[in-house]
DSSP file (Angstrom, degrees, kcal/mol; ACC not computed):
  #  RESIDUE AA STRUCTURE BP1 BP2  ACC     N-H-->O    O-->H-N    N-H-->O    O-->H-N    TCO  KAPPA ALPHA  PHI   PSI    X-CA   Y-CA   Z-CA
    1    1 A X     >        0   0    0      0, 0.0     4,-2.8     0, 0.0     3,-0.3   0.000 360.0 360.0 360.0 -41.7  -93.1   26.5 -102.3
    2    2 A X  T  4  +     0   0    0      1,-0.2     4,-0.5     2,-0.1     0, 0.0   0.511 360.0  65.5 -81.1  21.0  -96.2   28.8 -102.1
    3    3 A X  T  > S+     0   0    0      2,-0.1     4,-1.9     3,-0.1    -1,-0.2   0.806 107.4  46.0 -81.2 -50.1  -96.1   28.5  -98.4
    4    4 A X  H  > S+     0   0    0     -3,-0.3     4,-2.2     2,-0.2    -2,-0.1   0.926 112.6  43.1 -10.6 -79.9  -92.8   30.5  -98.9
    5    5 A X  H  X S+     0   0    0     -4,-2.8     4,-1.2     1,-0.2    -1,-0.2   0.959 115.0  51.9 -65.8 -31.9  -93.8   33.2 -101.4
    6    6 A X  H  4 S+     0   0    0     -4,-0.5     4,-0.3    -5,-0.2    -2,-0.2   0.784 115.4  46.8 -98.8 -28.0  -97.3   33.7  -99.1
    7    7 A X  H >X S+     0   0    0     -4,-1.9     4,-2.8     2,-0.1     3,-1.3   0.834  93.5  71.1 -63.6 -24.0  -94.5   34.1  -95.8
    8    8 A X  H 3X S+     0   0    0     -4,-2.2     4,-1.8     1,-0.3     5,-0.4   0.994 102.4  46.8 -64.7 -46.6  -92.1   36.6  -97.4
    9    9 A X  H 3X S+     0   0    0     -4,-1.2     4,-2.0     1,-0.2    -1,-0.3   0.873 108.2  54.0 -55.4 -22.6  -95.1   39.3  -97.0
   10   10 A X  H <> S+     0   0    0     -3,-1.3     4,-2.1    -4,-0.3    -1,-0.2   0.902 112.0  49.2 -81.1 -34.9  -95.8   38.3  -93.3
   11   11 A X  H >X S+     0   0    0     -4,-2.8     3,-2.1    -3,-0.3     4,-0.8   0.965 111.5  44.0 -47.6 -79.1  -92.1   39.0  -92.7
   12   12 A X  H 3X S+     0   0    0     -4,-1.8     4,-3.2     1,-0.3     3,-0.4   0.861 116.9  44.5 -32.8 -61.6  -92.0   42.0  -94.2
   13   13 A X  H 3X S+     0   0    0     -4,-2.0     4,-1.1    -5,-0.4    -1,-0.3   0.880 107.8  62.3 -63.5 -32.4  -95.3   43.3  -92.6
   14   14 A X  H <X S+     0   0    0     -3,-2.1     4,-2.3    -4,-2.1    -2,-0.2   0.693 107.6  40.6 -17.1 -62.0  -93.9   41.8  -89.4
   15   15 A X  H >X S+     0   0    0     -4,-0.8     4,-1.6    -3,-0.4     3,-1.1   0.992 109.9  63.5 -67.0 -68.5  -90.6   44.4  -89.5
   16   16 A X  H >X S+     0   0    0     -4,-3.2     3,-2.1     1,-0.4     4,-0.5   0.564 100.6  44.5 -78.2 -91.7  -92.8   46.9  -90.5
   17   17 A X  H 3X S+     0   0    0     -4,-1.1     4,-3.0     1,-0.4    -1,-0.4   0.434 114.7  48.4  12.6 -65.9  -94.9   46.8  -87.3
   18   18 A X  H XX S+     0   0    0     -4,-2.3     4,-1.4    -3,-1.1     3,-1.0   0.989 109.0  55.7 -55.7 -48.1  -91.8   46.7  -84.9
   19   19 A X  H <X S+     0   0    0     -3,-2.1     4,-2.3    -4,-1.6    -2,-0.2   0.870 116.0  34.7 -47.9 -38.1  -90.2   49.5  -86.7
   20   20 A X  H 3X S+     0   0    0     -4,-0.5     4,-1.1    -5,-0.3    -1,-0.3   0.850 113.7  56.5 -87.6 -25.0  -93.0   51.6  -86.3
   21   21 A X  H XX>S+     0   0    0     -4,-3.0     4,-2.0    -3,-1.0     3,-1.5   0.993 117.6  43.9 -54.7 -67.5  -93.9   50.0  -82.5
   22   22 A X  H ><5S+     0   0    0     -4,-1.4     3,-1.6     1,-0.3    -2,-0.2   0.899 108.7  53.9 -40.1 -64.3  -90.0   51.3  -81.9
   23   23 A X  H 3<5S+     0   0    0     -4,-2.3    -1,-0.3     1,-0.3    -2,-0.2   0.560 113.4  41.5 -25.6 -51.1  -90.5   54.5  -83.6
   24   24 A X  H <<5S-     0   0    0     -3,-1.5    -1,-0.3    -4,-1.1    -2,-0.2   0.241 114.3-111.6-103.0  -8.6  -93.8   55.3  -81.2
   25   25 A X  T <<5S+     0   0    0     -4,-2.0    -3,-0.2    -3,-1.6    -2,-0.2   0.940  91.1 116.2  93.2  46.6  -92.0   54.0  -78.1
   26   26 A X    >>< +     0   0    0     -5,-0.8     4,-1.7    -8,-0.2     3,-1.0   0.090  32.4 112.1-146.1   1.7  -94.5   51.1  -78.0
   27   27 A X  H 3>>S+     0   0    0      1,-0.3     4,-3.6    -6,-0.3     5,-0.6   0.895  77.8  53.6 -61.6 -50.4  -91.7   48.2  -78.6
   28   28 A X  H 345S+     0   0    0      1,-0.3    -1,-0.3     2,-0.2    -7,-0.0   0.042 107.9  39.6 -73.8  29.2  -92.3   47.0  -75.2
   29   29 A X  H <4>S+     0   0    0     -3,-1.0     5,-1.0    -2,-0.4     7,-0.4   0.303 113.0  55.5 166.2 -56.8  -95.5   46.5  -74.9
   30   30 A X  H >X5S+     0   0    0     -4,-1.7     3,-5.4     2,-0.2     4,-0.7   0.969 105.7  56.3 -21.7 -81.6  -95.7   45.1  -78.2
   31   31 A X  T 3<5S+     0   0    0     -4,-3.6    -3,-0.1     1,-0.3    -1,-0.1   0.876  92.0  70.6 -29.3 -43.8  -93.0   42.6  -77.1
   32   32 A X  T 34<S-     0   0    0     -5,-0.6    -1,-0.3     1,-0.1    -2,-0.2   0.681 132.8 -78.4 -65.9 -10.3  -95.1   41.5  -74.3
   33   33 A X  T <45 -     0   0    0     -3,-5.4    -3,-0.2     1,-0.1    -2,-0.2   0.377  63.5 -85.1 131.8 -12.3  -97.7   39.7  -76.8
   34   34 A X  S  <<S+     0   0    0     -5,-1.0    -4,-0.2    -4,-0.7    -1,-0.1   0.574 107.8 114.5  81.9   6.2  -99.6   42.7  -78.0
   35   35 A X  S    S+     0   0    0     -6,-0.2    -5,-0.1    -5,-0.2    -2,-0.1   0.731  75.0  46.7 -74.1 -28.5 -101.8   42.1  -74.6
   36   36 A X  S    S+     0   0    0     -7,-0.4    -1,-0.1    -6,-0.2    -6,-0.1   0.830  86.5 102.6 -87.3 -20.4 -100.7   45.4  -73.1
   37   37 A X        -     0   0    0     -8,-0.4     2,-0.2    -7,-0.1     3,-0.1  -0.248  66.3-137.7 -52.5 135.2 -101.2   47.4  -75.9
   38   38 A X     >  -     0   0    0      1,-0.1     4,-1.7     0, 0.0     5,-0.1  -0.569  29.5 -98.9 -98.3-164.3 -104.3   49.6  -75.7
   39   39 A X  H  > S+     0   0    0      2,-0.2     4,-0.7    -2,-0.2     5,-0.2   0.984 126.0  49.6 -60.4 -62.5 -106.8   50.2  -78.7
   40   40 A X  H >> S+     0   0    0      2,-0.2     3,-3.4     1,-0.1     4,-1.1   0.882 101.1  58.1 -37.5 -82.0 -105.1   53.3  -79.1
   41   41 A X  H >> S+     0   0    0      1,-0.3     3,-5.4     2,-0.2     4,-1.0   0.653 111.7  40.4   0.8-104.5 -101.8   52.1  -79.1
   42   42 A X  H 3X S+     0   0    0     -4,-1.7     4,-0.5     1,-0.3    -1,-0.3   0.310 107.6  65.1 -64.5   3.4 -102.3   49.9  -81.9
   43   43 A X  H <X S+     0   0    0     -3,-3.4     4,-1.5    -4,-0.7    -1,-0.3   0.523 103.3  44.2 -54.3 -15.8 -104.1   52.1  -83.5
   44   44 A X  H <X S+     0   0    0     -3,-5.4     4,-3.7    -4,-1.1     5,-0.3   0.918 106.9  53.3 -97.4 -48.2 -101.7   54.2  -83.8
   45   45 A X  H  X S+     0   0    0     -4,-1.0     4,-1.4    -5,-0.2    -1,-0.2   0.829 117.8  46.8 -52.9 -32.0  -98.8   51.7  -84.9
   46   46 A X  H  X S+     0   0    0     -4,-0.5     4,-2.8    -5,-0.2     5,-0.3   0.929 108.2  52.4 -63.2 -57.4 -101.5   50.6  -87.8
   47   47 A X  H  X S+     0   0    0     -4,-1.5     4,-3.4     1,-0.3     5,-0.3   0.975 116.3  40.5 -38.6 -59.1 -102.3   54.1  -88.6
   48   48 A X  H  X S+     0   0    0     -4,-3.7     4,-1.0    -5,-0.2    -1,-0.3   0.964 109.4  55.0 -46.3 -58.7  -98.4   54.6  -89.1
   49   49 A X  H  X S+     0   0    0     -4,-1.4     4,-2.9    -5,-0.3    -2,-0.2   0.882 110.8  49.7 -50.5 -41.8  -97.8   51.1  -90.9
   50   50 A X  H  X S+     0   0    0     -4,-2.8     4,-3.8     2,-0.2     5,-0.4   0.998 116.4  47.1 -51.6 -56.2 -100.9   52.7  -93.8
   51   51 A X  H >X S+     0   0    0     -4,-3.4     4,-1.8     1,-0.3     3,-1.5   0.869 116.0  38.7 -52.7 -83.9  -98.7   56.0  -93.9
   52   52 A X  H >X S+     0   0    0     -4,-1.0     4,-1.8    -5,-0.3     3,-1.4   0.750 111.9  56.9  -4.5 -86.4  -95.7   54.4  -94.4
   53   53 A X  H 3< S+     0   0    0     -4,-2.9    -1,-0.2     2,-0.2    -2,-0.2   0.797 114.0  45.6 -15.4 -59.4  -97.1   51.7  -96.8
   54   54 A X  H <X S+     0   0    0     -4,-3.8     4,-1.3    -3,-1.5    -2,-0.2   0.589 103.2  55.4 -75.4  -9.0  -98.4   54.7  -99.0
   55   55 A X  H <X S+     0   0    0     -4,-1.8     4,-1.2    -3,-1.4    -2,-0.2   0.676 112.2  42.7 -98.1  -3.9  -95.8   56.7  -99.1
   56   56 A X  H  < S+     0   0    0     -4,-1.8     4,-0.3    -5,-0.4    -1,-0.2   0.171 113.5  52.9-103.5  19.0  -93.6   53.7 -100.5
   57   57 A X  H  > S+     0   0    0      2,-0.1     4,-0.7     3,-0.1     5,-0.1   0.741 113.6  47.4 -78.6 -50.4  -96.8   52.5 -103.2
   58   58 A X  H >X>S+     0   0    0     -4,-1.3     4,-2.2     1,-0.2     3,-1.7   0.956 114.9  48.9 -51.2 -62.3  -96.6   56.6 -104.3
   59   59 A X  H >X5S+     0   0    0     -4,-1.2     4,-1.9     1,-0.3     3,-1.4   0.897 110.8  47.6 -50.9 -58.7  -92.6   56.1 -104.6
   60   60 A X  H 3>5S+     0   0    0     -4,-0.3     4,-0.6     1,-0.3    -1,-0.3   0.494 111.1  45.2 -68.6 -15.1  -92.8   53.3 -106.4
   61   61 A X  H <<5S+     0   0    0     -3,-1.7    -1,-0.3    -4,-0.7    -2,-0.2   0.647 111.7  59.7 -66.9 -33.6  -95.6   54.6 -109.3
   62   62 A X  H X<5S+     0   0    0     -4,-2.2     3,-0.7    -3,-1.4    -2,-0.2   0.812 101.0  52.9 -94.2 -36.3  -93.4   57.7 -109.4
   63   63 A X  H 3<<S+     0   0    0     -4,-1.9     2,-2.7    -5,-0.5    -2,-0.2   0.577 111.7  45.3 -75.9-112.7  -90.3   55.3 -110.5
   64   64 A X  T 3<        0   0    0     -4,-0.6    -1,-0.2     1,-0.3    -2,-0.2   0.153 360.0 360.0 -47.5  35.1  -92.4   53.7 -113.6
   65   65 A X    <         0   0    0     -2,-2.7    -1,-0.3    -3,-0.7    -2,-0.2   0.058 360.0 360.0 -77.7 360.0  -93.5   56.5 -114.7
């Protein structure tokens, strides 16, 4: 079962990636194995995935307060 709970995140992080690969017009290239990508590129599709990541931590502190 914790092989389970320790996938559900990879998923998750997994969408997140394409969305933001789509999003930067990098989907293809991505698709291809992540070979074709340059540094940049996938810098920039992390860089997004942090942003993204923090602005839903912030939303979610802002709700339990």
């Amino acid at each position: 079962m914790a092989r389970k709970e320790e996938a559900e995140p990879k998923k998750k992080q997994n969408r997140l990636k394409w969305e933001v690969a789509e999003e930067l017009h990098l989907q293809d290239d991505l698709a291809k194995g992540g070979d074709e990508l340059s540094v940049r590129e996938a810098g920039k599709i992390g860089g997004q995935m942090v942003r993204k990541l923090v602005k839903k931590g912030k939303e979610a502190m802002t709700k339990k307060e």
